[in-house]
C-alpha positions in Angstrom: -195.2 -126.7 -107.8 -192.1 -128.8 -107.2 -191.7 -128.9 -111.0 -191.7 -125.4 -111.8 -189.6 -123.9 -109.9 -186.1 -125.1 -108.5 -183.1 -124.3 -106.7 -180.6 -121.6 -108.0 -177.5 -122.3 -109.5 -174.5 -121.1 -111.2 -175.6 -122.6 -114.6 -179.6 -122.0 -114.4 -181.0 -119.0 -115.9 -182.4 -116.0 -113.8 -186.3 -115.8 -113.4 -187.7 -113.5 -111.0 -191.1 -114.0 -110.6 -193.5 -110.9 -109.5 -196.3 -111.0 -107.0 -198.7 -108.0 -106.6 -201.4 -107.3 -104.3 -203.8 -105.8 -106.7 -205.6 -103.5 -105.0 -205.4 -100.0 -103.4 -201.7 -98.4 -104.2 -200.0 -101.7 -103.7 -199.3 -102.6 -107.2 -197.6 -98.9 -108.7 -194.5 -98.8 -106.1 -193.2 -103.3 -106.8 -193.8 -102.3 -110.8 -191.4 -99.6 -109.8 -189.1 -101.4 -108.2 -189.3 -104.3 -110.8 -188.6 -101.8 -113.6 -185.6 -100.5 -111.7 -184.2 -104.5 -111.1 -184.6 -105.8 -115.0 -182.9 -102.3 -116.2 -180.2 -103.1 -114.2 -179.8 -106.9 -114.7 -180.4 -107.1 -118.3 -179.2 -111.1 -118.3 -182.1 -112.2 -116.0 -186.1 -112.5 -116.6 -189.0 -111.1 -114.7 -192.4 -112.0 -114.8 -195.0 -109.7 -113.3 -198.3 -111.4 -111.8 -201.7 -109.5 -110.5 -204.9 -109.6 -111.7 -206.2 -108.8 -115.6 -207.9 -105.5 -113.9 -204.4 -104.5 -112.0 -202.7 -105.2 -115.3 -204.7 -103.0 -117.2 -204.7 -99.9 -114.8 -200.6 -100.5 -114.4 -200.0 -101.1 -118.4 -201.3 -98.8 -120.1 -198.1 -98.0 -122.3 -195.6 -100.3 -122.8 -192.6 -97.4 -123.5 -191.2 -97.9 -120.2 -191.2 -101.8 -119.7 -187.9 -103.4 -120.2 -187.0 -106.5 -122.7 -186.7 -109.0 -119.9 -190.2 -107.9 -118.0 -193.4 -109.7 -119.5 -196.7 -109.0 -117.3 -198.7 -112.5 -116.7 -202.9 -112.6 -115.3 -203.9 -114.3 -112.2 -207.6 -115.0 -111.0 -208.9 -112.8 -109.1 -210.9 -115.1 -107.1 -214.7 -113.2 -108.0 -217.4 -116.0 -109.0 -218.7 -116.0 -112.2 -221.7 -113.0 -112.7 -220.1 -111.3 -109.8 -222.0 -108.0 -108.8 -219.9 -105.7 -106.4 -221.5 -105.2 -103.1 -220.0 -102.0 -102.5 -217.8 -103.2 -99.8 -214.3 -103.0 -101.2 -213.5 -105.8 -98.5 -215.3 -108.3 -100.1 -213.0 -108.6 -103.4 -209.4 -108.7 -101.5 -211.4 -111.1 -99.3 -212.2 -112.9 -102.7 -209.1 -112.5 -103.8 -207.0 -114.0 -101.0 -209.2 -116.9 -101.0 -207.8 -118.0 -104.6 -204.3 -117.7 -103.3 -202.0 -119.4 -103.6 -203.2 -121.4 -106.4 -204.7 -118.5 -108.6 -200.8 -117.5 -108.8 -199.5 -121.3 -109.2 -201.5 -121.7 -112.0 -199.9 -118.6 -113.8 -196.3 -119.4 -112.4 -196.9 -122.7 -114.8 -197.5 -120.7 -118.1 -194.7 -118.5 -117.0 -192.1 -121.2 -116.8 -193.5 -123.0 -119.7 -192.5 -119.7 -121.6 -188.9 -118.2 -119.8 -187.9 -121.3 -117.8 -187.8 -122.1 -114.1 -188.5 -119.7 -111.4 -184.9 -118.8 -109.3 -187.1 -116.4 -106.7 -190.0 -114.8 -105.8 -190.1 -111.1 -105.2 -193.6 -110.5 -103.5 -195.6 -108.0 -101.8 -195.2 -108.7 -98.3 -199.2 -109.2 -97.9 -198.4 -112.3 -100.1 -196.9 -114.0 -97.3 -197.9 -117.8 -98.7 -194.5 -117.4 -100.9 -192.3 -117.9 -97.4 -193.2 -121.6 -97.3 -193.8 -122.0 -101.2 -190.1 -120.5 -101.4 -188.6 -122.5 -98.6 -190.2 -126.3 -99.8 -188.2 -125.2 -103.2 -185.0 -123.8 -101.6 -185.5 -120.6 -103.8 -185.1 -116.9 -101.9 -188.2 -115.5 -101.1 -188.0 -111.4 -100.9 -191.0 -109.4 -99.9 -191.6 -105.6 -100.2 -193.5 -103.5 -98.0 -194.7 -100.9 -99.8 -195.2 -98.4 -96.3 -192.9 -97.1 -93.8 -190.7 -98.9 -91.1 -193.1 -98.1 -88.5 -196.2 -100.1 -89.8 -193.9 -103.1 -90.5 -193.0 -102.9 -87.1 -196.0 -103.0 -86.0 -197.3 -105.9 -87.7 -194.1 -108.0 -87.1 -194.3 -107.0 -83.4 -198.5 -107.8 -83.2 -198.0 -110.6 -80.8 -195.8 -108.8 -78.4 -198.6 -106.5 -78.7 -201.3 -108.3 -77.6 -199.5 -110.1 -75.0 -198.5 -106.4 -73.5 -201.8 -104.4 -74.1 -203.9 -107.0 -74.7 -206.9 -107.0 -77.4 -209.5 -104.7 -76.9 -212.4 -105.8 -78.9 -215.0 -103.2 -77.3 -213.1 -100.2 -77.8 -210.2 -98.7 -75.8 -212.3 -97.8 -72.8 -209.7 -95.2 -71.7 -206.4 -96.5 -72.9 -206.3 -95.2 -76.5 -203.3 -92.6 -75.1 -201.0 -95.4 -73.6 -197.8 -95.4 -75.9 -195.8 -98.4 -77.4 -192.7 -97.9 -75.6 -192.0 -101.4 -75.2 -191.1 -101.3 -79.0 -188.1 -99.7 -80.1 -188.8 -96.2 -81.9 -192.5 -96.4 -80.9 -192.4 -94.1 -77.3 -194.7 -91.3 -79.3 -197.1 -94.0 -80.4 -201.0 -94.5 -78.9 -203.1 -97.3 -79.2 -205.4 -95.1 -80.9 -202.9 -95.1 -83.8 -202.6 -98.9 -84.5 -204.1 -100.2 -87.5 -207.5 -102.1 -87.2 -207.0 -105.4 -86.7 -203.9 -105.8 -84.4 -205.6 -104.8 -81.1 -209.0 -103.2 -81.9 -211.5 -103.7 -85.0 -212.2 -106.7 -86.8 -209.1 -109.1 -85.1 -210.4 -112.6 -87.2 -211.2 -110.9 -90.2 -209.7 -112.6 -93.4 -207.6 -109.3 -93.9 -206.3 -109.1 -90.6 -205.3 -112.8 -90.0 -203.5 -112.1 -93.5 -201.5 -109.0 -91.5 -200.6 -111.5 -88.5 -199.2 -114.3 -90.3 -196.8 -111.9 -92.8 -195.4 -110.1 -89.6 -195.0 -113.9 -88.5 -192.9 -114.9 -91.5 -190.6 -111.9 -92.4 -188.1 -113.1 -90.6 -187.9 -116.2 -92.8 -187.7 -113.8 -95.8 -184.0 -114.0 -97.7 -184.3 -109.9 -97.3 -186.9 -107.2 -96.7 -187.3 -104.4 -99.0 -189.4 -101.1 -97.8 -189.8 -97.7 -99.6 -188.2 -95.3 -97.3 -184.7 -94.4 -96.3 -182.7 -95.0 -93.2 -182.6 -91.6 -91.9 -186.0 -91.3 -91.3 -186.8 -93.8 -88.6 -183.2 -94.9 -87.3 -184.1 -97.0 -84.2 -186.7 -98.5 -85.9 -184.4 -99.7 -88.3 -181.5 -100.9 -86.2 -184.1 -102.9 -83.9 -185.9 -104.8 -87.2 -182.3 -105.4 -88.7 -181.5 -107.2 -85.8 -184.3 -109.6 -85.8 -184.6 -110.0 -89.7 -182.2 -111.8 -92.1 -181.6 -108.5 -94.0 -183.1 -105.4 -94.1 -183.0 -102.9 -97.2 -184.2 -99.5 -97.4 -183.9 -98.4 -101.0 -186.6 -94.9 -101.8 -187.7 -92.7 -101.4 -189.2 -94.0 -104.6 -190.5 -90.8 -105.9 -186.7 -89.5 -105.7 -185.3 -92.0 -107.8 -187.6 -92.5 -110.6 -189.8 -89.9 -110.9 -193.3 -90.5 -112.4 -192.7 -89.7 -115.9 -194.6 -86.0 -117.1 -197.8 -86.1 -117.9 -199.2 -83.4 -120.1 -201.0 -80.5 -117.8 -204.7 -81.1 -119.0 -206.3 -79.6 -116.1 -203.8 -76.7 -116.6 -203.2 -77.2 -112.7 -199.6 -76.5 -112.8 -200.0 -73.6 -114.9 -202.6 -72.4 -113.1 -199.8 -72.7 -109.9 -197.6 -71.2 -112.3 -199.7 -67.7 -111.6 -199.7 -67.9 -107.7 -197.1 -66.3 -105.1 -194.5 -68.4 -103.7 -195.6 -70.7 -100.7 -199.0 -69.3 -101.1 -201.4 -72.5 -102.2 -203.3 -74.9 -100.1 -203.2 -78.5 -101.9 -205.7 -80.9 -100.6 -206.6 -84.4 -101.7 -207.4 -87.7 -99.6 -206.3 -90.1 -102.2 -207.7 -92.7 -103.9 -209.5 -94.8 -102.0 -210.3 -92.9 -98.9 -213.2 -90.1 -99.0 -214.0 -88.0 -95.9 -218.2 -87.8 -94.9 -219.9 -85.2 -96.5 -219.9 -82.9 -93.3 -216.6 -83.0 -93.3 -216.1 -82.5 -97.0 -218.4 -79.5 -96.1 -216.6 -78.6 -93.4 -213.1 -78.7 -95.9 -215.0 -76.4 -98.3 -216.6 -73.9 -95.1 -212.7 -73.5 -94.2 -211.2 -72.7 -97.4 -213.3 -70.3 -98.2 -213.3 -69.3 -94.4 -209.3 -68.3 -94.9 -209.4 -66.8 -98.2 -206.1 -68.5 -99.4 -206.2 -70.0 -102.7 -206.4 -73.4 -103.5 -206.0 -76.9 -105.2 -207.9 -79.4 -104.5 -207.8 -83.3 -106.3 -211.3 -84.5 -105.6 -212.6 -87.0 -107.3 -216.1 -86.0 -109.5 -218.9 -88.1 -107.5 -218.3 -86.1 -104.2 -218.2 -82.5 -105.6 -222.0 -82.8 -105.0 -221.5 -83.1 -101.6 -219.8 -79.4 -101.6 -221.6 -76.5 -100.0 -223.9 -74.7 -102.8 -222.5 -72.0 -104.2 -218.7 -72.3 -103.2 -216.8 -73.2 -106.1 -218.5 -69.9 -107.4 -217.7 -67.7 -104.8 -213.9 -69.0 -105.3 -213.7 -69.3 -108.6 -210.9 -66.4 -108.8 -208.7 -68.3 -106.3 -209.9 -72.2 -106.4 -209.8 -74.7 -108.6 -211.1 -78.3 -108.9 -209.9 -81.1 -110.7 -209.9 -85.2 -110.4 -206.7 -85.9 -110.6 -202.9 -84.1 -110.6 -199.6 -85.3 -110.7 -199.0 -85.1 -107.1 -195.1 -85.1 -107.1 -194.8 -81.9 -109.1 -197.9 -80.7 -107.2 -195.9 -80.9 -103.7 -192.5 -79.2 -105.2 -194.4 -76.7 -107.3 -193.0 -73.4 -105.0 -196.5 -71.8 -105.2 -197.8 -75.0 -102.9 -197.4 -74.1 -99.2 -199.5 -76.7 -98.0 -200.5 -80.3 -98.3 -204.1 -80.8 -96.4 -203.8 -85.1 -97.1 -205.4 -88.3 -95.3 -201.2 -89.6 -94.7 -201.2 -92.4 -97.3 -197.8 -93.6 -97.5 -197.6 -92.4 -100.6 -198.2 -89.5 -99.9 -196.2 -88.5 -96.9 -193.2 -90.0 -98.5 -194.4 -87.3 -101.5 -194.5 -84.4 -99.2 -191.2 -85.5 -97.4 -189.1 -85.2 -101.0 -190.8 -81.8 -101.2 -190.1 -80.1 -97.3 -194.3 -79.4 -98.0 -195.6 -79.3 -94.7 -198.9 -81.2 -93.7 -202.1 -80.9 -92.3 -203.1 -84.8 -91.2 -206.4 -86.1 -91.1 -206.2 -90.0 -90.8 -208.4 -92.4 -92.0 -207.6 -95.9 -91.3 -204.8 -98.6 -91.7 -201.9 -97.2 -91.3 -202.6 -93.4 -92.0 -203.0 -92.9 -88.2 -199.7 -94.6 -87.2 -198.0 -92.3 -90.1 -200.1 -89.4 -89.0 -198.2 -89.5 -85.1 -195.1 -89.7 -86.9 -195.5 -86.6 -88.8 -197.1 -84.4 -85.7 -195.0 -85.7 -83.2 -191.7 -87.5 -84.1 -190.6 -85.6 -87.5 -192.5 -82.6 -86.4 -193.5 -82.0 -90.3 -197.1 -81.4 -89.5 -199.7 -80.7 -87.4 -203.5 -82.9 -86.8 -206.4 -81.4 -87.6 -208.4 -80.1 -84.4 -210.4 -83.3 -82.7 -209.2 -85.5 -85.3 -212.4 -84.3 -87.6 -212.5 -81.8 -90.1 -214.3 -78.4 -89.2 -214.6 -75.1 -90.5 -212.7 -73.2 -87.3 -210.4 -75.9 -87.0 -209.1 -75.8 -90.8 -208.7 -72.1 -90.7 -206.9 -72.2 -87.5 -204.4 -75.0 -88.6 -204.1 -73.2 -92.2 -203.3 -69.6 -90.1 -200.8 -72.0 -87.7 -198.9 -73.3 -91.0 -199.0 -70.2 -93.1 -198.5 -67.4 -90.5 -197.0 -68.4 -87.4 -193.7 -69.5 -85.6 -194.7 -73.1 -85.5 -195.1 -73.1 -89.4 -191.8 -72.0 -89.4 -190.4 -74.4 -87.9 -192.1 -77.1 -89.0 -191.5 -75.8 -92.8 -187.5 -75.6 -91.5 -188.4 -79.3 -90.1 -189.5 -80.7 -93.7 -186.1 -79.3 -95.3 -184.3 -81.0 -93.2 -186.2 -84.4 -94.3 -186.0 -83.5 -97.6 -182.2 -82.8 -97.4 -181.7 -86.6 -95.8 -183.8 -88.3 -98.3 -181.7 -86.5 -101.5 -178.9 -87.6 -99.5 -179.9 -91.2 -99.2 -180.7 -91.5 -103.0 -177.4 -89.5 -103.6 -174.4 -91.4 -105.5 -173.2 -93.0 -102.3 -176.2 -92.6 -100.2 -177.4 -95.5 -98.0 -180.6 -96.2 -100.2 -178.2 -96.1 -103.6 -176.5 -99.0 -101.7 -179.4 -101.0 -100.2 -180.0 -101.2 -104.1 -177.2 -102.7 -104.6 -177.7 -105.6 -102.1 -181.1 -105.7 -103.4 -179.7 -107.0 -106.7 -177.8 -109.6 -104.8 -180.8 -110.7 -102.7 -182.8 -111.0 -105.9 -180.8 -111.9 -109.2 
């Protein structure tokens, strides 16, 4: 490796390399931010390396990809004739196996065609680059592509454990005790850690991957996360004193946009029709998919509360919907497998967002005041979930933490009729006023951009 790559200088040309975790919404939000550093530093190179699949998904026009950007394959560690099991574990597993060396191996054909490698920009789950970085004396800058809560988290896992303890066997009463030995965490349970830092499967190869990153940020040149300042402000002041540099720089969705897409479910038209602040929008994303009962139960509520709806659902599990109820709500329903969620959430006809709290998708409904209805899945959707209910007061959880008929309608008649709507809908503009703000011309994001460059080129 020692030939590839060396230290920076005045004289030696600028090559960012690119590491992407290829799997789940990891990839999207660093091809984001990449796009945004080789627009703006025309006279440096960036190579871009995830898996041929990853590649595919992310290119699949080259319109918006910059001169200086070229995308590069690495293995993606599955043995020849691989079969999928139908555990989505087992591939990352795979996956992190082959690293480092899968991306070693396309580092060379990268240099052999642009030159030597001047820093690594990674995803922070790609924490081998610390040491690969540091034996080369180039930066090393990772991105977390979540909020500043779940980075704290992870970089504060072993205070963690040595306070609480693990709890292999299940909380056995404690899941309410709150983290309020960490700075910005008093409103957090134990029940809303991700799996893996106290509970679940603690020596999994996913897991130990979580550990050791939160281990190494603080020998990273500087940390980049999408989210703004505003939003978590102790957080942020406690993890810029223990890091080298800490830069906020989204909401990402604020400052570029996905581009338009052309309406051909006619979703936004059909939106187009409704009353102002009128529409439920649900979807869960795409990876997570609640049971059938409760995909039932979603479906018993909606048509329970008579409000009309959108709802993104991928095709496989509309079999799983009540019979009869897409007929029954034809006139004030619709459908579809996919929408442009940004516009979506700042369509005025959208009063609601009924969502699973992917990063993503919070920071979406933040940039839009939409207020949400949270039903957490797993990783890090429960830790955002807490923040939304009971810190930014944006939101409200769905009744037992499961989906049911009576407790949809009542959370839909709580958001779209009462007091506490109100004020959590007041709440979300608020938010939505500090993140435009933060993007602004001399907002703090705008200027953690800035330092970005610096940290990078």
């Amino acid at each position: 490796m020692a030939e590839i790559v060396h230290q920076r200088s005045s004289t030696s040309k600028l090559h960012i390399a690119v590491c992407a975790f290829p799997f789940g919404t990891h990839a999207p939000p660093l091809l984001n931010l990449t796009r945004r550093l080789a627009t703006a530093t025309p006279h440096a190179s960036f190579s871009f390396f995830t898996t041929a699949k990853s590649n595919a998904s992310l290119f699949t026009s080259t319109a918006d990809t910059p001169d200086n950007f070229k995308a590069y394959d690495v293995g993606d560690g599955l043995p020849v004739g691989y079969q999928p099991s139908g555990n989505p574990m087992e591939e990352i597993e795979l996956f992190l196996h082959a690293t480092p060396g899968n991306f070693k191996d396309s580092f060379e054909v990268a240099v052999a065609n642009t030159g030597n490698i001047t820093c690594v920009l990674s995803d922070a789950f790609l924490y081998f680059a610390a040491e690969m970085t540091e034996e080369l004396g180039i930066p090393w800058v990772p991105f977390w592509t979540a909020g500043t809560a779940s980075i704290s988290i992870h970089f504060h896992t072993d205070l963690i454990r040595d306070t609480i303890g693990v709890l292999p066997n299940g909380f056995a009463g404690r899941e309410d005790e709150q983290l309020g030995f960490i700075p910005g965490m008093e409103s957090v349970r134990l029940q809303d850690l991700p799996e893996g830092v106290i509970f679940g499967p603690l020596e999994s190869t996913f897991s130990r991957m979580l550990h050791q990153m939160g281990k190494m940020l603080p020998r990273a040149a500087a940390l980049i996360i999408n989210s703004f300042e505003e939003l978590d402000p102790t957080i942020v002041k406690d993890l810029k004193s223990k890091l080298k540099k800490l830069l906020l720089v989204g909401p990402f969705a604020l400052v570029t946009p996905p581009p338009s897409v052309p309406d051909e479910t006619g979703c936004l038209s059909w939106l187009d029709g409704k009353k102002h602040c009128s529409v439920v929008y649900i979807s869960f994303g795409t990876v997570t998919a609640p049971q059938a009962t409760e995909l039932a139960a979603v479906a018993e509520g909606l048509e329970a509360s008579n409000a009309p709806y959108l709802w993104s659902l991928r095709e496989q599990l509309h079999k799983q919907l009540p019979r009869g109820f897409v007929e029954r709500t034809k006139e004030r329903g619709v459908i579809v497998q996919w929408v442009p969620q940004t516009r979506i959430l700042r369509h005025p006809a959208v009063a609601v967002f009924v969502t699973h709290c992917g990063w993503n998708s919070v920071s979406e409904s933040i940039i839009s005041g939409t207020p949400m209805i949270c039903r957490p899945f797993f990783g890090d959707q429960r830790l955002n979930g807490r923040l939304v209910t009971d810190v930014w007061r944006i939101g409200i959880r769905v009744e037992g933490d499961m989906f049911t008929k009576d407790g949809l309608v009542k959370s839909l008649d709580l958001i779209l009729s009462m007091n506490e709507g109100t004020e959590i809908r007041e709440n979300g503009r608020r938010l939505k006023e500090m993140a435009e703000k933060a993007v602004g011309d001399e907002g703090r994001s705008t200027e953690n951009f800035k330092a970005v460059l610096q940290s990078v080129v």
